[in-house]
PyMOL Python script that loads the backbone (N, CA, C, O; Angstrom):
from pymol import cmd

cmd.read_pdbstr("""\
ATOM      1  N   UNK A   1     132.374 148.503 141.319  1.00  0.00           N
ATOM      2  CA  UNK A   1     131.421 147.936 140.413  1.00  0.00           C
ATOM      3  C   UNK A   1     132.107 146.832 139.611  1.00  0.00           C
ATOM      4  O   UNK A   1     133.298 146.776 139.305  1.00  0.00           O
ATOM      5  N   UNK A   2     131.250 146.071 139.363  1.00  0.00           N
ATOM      6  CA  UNK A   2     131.988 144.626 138.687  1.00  0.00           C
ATOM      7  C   UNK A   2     131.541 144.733 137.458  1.00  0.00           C
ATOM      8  O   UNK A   2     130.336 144.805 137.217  1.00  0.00           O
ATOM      9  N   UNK A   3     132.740 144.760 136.261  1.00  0.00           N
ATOM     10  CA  UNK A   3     132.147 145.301 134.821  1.00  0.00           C
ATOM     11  C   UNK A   3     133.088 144.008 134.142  1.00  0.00           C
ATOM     12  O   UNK A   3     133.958 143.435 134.798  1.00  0.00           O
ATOM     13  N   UNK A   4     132.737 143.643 132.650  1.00  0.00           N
ATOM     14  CA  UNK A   4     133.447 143.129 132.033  1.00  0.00           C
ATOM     15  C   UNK A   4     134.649 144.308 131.018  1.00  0.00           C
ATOM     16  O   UNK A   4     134.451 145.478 130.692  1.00  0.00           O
ATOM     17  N   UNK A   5     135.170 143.926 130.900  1.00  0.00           N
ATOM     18  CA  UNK A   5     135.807 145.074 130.770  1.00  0.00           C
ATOM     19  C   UNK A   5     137.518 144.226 129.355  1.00  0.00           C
ATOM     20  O   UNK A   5     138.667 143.869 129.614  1.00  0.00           O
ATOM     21  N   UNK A   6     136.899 144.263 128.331  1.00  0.00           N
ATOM     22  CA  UNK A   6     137.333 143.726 127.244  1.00  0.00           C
ATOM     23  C   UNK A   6     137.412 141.988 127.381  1.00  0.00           C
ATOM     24  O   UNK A   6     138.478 141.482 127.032  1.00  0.00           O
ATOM     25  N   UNK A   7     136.411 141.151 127.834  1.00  0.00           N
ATOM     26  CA  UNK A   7     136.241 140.063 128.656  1.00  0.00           C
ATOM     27  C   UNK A   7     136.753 139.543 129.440  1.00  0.00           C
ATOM     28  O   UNK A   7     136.813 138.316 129.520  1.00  0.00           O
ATOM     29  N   UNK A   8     137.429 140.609 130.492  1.00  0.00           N
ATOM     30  CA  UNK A   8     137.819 140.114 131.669  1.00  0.00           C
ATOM     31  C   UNK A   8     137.017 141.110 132.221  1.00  0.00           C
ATOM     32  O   UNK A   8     136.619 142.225 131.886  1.00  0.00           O
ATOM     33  N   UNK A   9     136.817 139.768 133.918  1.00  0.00           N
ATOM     34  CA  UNK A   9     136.119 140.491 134.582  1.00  0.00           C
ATOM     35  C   UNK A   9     136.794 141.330 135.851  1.00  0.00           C
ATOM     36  O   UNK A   9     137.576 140.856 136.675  1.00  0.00           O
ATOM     37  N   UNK A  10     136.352 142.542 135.807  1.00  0.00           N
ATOM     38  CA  UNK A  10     137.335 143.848 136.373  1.00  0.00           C
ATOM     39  C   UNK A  10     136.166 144.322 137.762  1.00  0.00           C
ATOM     40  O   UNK A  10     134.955 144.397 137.557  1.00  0.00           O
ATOM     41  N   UNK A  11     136.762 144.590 139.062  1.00  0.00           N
ATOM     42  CA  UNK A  11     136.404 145.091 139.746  1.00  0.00           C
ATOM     43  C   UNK A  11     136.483 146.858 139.554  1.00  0.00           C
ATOM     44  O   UNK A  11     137.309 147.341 140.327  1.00  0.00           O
ATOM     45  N   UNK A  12     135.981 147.591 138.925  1.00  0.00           N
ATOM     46  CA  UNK A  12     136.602 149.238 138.818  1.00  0.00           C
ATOM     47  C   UNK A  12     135.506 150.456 139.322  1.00  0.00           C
ATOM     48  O   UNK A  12     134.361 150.614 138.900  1.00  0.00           O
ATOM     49  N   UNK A  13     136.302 151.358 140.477  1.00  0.00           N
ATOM     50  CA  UNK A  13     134.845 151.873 140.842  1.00  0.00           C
ATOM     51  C   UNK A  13     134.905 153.394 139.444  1.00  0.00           C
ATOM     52  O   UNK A  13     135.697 154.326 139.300  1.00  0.00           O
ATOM     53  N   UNK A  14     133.781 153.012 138.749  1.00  0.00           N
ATOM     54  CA  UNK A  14     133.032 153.846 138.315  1.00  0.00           C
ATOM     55  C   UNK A  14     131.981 154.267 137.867  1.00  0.00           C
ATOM     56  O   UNK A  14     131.128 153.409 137.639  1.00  0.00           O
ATOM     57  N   UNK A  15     131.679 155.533 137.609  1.00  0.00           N
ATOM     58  CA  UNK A  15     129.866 155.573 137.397  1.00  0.00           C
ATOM     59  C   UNK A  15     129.557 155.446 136.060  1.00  0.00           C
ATOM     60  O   UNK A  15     128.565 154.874 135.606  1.00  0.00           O
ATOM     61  N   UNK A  16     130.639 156.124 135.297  1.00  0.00           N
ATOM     62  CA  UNK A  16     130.238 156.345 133.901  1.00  0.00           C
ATOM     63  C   UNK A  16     131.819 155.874 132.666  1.00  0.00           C
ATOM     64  O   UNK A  16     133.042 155.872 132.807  1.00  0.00           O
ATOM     65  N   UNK A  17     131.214 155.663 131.955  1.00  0.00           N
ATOM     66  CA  UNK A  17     131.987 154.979 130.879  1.00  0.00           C
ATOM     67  C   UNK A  17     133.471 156.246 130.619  1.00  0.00           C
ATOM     68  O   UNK A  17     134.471 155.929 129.974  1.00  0.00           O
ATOM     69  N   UNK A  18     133.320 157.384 131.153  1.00  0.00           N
ATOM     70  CA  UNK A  18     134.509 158.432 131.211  1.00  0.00           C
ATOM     71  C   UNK A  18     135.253 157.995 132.389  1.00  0.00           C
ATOM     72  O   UNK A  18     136.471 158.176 132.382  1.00  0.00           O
ATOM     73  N   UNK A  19     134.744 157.489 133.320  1.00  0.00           N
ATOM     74  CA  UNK A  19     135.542 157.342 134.921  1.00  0.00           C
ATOM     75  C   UNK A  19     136.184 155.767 134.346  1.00  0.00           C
ATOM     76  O   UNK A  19     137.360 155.556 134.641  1.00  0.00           O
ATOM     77  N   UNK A  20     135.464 154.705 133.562  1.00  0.00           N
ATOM     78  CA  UNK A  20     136.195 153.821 133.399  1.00  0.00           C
ATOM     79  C   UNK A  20     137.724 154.061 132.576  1.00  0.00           C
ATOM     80  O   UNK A  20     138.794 153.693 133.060  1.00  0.00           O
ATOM     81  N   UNK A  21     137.606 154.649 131.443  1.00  0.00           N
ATOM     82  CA  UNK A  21     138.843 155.497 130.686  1.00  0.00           C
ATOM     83  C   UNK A  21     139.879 155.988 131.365  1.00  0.00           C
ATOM     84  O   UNK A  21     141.039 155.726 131.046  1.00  0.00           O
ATOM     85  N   UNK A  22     139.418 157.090 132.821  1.00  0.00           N
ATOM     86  CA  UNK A  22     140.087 157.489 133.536  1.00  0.00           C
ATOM     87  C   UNK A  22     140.973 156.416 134.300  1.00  0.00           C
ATOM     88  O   UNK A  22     142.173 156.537 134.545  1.00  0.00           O
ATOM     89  N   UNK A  23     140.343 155.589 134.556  1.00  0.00           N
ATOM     90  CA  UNK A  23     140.703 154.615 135.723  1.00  0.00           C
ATOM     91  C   UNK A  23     141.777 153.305 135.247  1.00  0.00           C
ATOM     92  O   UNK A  23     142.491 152.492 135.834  1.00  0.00           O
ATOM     93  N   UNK A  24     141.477 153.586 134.046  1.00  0.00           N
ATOM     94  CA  UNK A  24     142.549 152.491 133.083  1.00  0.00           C
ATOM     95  C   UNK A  24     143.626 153.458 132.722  1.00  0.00           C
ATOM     96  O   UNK A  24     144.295 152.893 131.857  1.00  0.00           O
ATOM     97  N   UNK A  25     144.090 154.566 132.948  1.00  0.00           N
ATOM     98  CA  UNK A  25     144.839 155.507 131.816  1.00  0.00           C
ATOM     99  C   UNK A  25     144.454 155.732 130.762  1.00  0.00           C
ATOM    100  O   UNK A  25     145.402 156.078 130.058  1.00  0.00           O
ATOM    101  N   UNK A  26     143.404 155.727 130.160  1.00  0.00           N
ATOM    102  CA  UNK A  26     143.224 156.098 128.912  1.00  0.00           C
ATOM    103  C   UNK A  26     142.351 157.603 128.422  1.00  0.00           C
ATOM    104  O   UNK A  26     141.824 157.728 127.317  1.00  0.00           O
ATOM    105  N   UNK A  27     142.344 158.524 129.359  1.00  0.00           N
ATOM    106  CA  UNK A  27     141.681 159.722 129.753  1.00  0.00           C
ATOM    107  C   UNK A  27     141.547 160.622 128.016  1.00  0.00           C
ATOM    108  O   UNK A  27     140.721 161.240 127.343  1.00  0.00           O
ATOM    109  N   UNK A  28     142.738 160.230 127.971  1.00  0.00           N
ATOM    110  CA  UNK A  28     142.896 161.246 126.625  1.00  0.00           C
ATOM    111  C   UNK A  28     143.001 160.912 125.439  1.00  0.00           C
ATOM    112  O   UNK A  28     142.945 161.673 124.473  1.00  0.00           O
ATOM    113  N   UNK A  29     143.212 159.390 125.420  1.00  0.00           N
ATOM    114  CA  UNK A  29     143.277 158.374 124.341  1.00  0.00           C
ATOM    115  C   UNK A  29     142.212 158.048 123.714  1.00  0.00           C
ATOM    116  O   UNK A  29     141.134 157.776 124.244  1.00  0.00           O
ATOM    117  N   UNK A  30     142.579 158.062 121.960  1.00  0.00           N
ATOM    118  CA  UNK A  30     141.918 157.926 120.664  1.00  0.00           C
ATOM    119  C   UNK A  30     141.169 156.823 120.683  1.00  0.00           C
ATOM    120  O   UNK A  30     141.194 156.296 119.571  1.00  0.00           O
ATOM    121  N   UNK A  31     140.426 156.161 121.552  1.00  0.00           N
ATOM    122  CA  UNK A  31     140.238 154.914 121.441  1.00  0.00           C
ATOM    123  C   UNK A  31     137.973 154.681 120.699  1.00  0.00           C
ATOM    124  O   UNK A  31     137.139 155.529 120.385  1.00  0.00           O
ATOM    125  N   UNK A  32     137.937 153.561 120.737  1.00  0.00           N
ATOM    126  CA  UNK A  32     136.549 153.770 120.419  1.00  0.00           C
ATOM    127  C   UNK A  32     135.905 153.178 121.770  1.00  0.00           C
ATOM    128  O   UNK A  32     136.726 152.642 122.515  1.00  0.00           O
ATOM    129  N   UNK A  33     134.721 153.186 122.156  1.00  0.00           N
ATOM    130  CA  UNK A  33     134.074 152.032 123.210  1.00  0.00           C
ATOM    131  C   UNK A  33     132.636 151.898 122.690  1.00  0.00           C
ATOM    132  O   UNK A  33     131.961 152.421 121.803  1.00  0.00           O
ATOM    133  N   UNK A  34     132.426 150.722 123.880  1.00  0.00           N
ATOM    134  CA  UNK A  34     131.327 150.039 123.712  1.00  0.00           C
ATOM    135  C   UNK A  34     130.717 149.296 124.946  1.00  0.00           C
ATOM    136  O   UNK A  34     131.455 148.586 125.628  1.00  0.00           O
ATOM    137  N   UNK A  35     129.468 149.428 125.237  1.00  0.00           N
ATOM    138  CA  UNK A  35     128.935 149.378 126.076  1.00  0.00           C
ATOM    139  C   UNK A  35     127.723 148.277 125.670  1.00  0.00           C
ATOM    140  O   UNK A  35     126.861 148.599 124.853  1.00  0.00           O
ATOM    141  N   UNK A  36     127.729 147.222 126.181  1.00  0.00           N
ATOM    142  CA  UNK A  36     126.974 146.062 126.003  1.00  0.00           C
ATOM    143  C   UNK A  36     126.834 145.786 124.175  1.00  0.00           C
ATOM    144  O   UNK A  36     125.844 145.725 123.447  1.00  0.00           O
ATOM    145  N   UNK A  37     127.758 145.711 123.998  1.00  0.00           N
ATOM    146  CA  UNK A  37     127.725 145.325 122.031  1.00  0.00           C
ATOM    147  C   UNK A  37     127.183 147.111 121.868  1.00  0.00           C
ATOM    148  O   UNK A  37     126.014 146.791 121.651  1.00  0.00           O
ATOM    149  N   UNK A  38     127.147 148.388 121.820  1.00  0.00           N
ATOM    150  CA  UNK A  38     126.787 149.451 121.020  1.00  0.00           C
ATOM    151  C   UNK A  38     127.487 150.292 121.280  1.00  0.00           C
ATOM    152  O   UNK A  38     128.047 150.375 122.373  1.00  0.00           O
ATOM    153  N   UNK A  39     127.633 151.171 120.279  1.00  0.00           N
ATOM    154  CA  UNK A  39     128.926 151.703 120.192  1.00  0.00           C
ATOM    155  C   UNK A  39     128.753 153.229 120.802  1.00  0.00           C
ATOM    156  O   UNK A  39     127.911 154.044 120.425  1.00  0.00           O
ATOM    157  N   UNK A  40     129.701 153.417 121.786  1.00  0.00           N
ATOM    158  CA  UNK A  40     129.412 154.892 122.530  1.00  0.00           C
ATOM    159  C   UNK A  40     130.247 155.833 121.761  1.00  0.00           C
ATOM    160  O   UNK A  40     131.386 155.462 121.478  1.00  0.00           O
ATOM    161  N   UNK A  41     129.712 157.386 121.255  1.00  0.00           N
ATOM    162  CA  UNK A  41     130.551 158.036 121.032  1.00  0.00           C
ATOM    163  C   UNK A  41     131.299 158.925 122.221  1.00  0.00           C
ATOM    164  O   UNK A  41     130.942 159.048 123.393  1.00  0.00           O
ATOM    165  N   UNK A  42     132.372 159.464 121.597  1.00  0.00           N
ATOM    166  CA  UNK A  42     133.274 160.499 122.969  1.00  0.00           C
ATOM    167  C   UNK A  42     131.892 161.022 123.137  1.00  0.00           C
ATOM    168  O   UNK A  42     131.185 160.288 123.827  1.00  0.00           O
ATOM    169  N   UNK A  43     131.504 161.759 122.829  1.00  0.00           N
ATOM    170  CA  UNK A  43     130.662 162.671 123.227  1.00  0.00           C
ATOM    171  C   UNK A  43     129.505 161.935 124.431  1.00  0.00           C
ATOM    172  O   UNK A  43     128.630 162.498 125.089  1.00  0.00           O
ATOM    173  N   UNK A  44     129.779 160.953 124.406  1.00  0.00           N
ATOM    174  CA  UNK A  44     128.433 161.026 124.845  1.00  0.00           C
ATOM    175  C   UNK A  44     128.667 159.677 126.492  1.00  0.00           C
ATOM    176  O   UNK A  44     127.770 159.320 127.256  1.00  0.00           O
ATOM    177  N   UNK A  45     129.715 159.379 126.516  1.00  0.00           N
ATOM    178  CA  UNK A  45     130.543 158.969 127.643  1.00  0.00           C
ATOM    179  C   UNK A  45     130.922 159.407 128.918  1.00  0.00           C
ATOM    180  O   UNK A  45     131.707 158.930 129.738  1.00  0.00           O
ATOM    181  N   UNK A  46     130.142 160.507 128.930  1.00  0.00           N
ATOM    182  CA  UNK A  46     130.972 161.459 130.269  1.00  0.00           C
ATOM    183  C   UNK A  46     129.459 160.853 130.926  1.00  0.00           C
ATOM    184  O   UNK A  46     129.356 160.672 132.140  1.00  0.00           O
ATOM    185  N   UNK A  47     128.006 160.489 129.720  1.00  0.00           N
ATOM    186  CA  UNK A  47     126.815 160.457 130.409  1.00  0.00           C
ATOM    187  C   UNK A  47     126.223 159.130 130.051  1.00  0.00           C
ATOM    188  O   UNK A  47     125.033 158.848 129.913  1.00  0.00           O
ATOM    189  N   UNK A  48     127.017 158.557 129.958  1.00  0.00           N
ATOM    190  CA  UNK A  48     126.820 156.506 129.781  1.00  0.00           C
ATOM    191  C   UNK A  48     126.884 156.002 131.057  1.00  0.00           C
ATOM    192  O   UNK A  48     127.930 155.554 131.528  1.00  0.00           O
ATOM    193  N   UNK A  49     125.757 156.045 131.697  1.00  0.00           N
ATOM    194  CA  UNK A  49     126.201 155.615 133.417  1.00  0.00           C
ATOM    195  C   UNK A  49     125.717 153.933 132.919  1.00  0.00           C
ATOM    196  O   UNK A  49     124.828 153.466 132.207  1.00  0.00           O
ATOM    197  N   UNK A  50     127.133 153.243 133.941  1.00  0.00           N
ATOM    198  CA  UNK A  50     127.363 151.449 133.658  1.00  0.00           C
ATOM    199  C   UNK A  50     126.992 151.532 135.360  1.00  0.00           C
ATOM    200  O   UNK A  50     127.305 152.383 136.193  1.00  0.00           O
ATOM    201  N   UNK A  51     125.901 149.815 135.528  1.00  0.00           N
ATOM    202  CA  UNK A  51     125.709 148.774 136.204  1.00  0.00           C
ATOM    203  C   UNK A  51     126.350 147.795 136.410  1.00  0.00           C
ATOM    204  O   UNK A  51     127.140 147.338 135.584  1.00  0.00           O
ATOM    205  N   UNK A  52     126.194 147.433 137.225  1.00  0.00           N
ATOM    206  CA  UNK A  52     127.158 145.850 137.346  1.00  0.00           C
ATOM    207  C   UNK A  52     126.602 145.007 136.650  1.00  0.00           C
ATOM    208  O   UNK A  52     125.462 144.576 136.475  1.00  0.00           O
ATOM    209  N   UNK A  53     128.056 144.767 136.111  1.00  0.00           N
ATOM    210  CA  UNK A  53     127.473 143.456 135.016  1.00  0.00           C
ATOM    211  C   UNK A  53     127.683 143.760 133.408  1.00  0.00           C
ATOM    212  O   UNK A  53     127.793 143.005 132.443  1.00  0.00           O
ATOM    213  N   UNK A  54     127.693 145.253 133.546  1.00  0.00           N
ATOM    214  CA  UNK A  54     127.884 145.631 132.219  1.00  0.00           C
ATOM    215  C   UNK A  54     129.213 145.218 131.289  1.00  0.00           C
ATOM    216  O   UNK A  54     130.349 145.071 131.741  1.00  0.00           O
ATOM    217  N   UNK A  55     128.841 145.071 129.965  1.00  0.00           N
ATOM    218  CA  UNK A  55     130.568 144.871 129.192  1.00  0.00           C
ATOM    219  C   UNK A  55     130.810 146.232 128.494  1.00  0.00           C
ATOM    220  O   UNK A  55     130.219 146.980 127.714  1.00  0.00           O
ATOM    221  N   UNK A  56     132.050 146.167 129.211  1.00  0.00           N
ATOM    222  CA  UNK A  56     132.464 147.509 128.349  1.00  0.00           C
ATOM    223  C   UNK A  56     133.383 146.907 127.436  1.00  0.00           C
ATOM    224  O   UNK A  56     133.971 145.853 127.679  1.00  0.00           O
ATOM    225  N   UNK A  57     133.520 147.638 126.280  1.00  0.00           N
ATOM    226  CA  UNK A  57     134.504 147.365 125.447  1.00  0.00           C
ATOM    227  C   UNK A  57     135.422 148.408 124.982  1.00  0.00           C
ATOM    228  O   UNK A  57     135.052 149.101 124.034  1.00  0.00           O
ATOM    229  N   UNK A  58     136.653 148.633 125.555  1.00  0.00           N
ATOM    230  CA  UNK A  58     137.532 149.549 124.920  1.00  0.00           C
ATOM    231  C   UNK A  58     138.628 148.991 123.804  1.00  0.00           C
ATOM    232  O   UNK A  58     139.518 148.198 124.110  1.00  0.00           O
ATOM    233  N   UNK A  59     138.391 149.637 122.170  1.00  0.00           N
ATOM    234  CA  UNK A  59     139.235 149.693 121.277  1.00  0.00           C
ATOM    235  C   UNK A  59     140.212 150.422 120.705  1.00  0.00           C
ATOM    236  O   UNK A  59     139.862 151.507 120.242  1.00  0.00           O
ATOM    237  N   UNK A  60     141.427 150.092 120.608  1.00  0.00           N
ATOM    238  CA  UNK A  60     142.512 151.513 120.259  1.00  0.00           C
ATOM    239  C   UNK A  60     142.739 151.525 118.840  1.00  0.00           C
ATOM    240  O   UNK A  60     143.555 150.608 118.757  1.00  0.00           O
ATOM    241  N   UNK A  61     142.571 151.940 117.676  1.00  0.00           N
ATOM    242  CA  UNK A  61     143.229 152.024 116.202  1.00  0.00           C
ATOM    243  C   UNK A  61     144.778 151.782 115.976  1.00  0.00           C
ATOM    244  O   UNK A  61     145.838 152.301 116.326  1.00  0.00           O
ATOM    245  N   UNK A  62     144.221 150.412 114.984  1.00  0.00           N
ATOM    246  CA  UNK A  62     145.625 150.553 114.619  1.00  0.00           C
ATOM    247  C   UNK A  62     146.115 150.652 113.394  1.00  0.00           C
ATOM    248  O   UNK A  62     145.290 150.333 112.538  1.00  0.00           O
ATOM    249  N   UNK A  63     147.460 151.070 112.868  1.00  0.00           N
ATOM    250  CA  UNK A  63     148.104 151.182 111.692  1.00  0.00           C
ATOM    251  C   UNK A  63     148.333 149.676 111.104  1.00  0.00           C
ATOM    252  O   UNK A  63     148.670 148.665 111.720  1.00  0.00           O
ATOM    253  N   UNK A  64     148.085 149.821 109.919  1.00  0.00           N
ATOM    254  CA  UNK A  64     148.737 148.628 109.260  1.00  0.00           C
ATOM    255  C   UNK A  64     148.788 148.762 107.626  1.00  0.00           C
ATOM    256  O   UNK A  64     148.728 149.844 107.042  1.00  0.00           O
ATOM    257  N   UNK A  65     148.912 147.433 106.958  1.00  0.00           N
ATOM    258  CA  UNK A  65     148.935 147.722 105.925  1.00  0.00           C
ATOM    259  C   UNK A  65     148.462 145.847 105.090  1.00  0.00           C
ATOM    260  O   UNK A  65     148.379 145.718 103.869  1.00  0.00           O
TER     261      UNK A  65
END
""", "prot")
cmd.dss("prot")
cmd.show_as("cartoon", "prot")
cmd.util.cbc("prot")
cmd.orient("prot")
């Protein structure tokens, strides 16, 4: 599936916004996402099924000051 995928465009086969996570390494990681500009919670990612074409957006937290 052809997704944008933090604005690059990524060939990645998956169905749902959890298989994209998986597929990057980020399975277990604190991160936030987003799926066409709105914001997905964990919870609810295992059942965010993405189309081609879609932008995903994965964000990681960071420390600062």
């Amino acid at each position: 599936m052809k997704l944008l995928l933090n604005g690059t465009p990524r060939e990645i086969d998956a169905r749902t916004l959890t298989d994209v996570l998986l597929a990057e390494g980020l399975g277990t990681a604190k991160v936030a996402t987003a799926v066409n500009g709105s914001f997905v919670p964990a919870g609810l990612r295992a059942t965010t099924e993405l189309r081609d074409g879609d932008a995903v957006e994965i964000v990681a937290p960071m420390q600062g000051g």
